[in-house]
Steps between C-alpha positions, in 0.01 A plus 500: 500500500546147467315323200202291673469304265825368456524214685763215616533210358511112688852492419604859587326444858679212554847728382376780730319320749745640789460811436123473462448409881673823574217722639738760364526415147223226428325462164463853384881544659596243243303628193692861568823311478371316173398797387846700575747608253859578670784663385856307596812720391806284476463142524825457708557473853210686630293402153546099592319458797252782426426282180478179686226583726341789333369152265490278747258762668275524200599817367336462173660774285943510580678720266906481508700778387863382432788485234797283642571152456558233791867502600650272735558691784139589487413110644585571851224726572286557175279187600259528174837410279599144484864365387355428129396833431807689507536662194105542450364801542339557876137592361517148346628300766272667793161464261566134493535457829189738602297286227612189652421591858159698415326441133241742628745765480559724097864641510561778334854574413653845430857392364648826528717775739216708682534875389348819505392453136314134586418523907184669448367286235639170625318633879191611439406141383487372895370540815779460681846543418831318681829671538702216499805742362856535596653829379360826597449718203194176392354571900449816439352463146291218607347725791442810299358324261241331754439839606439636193225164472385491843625167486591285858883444512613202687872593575753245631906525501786302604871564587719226625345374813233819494205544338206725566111502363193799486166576344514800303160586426377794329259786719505234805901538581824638425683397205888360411581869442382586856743195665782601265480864381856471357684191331806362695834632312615291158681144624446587890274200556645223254272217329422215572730382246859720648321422862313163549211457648396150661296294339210481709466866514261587220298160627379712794457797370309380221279322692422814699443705171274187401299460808407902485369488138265198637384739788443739269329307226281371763451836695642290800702594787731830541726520179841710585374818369728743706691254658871371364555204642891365596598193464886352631517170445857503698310554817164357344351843586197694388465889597241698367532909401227733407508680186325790489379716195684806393281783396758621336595216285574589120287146404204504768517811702247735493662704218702272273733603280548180282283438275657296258787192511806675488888292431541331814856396424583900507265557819687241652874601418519236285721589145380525189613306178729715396661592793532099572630453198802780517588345837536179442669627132759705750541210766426149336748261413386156385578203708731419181699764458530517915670152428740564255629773710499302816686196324755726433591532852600835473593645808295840449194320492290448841169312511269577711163299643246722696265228591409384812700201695222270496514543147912480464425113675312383215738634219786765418749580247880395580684785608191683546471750859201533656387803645125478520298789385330670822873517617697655191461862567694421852771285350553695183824566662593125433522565149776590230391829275795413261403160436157393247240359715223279366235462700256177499191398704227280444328612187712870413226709736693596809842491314358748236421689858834480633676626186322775500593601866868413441485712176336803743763441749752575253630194379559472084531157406173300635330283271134303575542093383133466387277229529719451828608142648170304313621663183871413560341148554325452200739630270834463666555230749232243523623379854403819640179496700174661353280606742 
């Protein structure tokens, strides 16, 4: 029920004045948005524009959940981030640009990793909460946890020149569990950060997640409950697929079986700690150590680069062979088992990957150079491109 007698001020129907001639929205329209309080998770690419015109909007109550600080390469698409605030912490730099566009508007920032131990209580605070996410095991915390609240889920994700957007609303339509009963395999669909994504990507799709909390705020138009909606912005493309509800889902079926936030790292393949840790303690070799031995120019020493060509162009190691991830298991063949192979990529993910597969395939002497080419900048050759 909205408050009647809250009431717009002169100056707020100036601010809202096109909205307020929208038979659709109007006065009380704009009091519901006032009145609002929205969840945003991750102020990044999706977070930006969702944060931008959530307060433009009038939503009066924003609250950011977040824990990174802005990096360069977050400028090309993470519009909310200017040049001067790398190195701040994103919760600071987007509430001063929210305040700045909208004083109407109380931020309320949750600097800290979503969980299972805080999702519930950082939730249950809103009305509506904003996936705005880019790793799986939070997606699935974030829905059960909406679930669990009967909370409104706005969901939006990106992937290179992809991205995709849905209502998932509780008792009305099916939830993220129902679209994706099963997480994708460890590594299968790489980040943004191994992959790329173009920069006006999340701009889109955040719009879209933006406009549907304002249609739902309002309790205008047809929100995408049940409908995933496609977006290719190679062929500037929208397709539309129904999502039904599955009766038998463990979260919103008929008969549920979870009742509780479980580890979604674990549920999603993803290793623990400790098994990270004895990995990367059986594989790792620091970007140091990788340098000694390749200065050496010993001639049982092979390095190896499994990242992609397009990255290759921007930088690479001397001597270095590239054989780019997706196409080592067919050109293993290519490679000495007597020699030492150190393996670099970008940041020591995919390398860490494809030591492990060289050590399954039988070869002894593999060794991951961590940190990968950005570390081997930083700390080894400052003429090397950081990217």
């Amino acid at each position: 029920m909205v408050n009647q007698h809250v009431g717009l001020t002169q100056a707020q129907i100036k601010r809202y004045s096109r909205h307020i001639i929208l038979p659709e929205i109007g006065l009380e329209g704009q009091e519901k948005l006032l009145e609002a309080k929205v969840l945003i998770i991750g102020t990044g690419g999706l977070g930006s524009p969702l944060a931008v015109y959530l307060a433009a909007a009038g939503i009066g109550t924003i609250g950011l959940v977040d824990f990174d600080v802005v990096e360069h390469s977050n400028l090309q698409r993470q519009i909310i981030h200017f040049t001067k605030d790398v190195g701040r912490p994103k919760l600071d730099s987007a509430e001063e640009k929210i305040k700045a566009i909208n004083p109407d508007v109380t931020v309320i920032k949750h600097h800290t990793f979503i969980s299972s131990e805080n999702a519930l209580d950082i939730i249950k605070n809103y009305d509506y909460i904003i996936d705005g996410t880019d790793n799986f095991p939070t997606r699935y915390l974030v829905n059960d946890a909406c679930i669990m609240l009967g909370k409104t889920n706005i969901y939006g994700s990106i992937y290179r020149f992809d991205g995709q957007a849905t209502v998932f609303k509780p008792k009305e339509g099916p939830c993220y569990r129902c679209l994706y009963p099963e997480p994708p395999p460890p590594g299968l669909i790489p980040s943004c950060e191994e992959g790329g994504v173009v920069g006006v990507l999340p701009g889109m799709i955040g719009v879209i997640q933006a406009t549907e909390v304002v249609k739902l705020v309002t309790g205008s138009g047809s929100p995408l409950v049940g409908r995933l909606l496609l977006y290719d912005s190679m062929d500037m493309s929208f397709n539309e697929v129904s999502i039904d509800r599955n009766p038998n889902c463990p979260m919103c079926g008929d008969n549920p079986t979870i009742t509780k936030l479980i580890d979604y790292k674990e549920f999603c393949g993803i290793r623990s700690d400790v098994e990270t840790e004895a990995i990367t303690k059986t594989f790792n070799i620091s970007v140091e150590d990788a340098h000694k031995k390749l200065s050496d120019h010993r001639n049982d020493v092979f390095l190896l680069d499994v990242r992609e060509p397009t990255e290759y162009e921007i930088t690479y190691l001397k001597d270095s062979t590239l054989i780019p991830m997706a196409m080592l298991p067919d050109r293993v063949s290519e490679l000495d088992m007597s020699k030492e192979i150190l393996i670099i990529c970008k940041v020591g993910e995919r390398s860490l990957e494809a030591a492990q597969l060289l050590s399954s395939l039988g070869f002894k002497r593999v060794k991951n150079i961590s940190g990968g080419i950005n570390e081997w900048a930083r700390k080894i050759d400052s003429s090397i491109k950081e990217y």
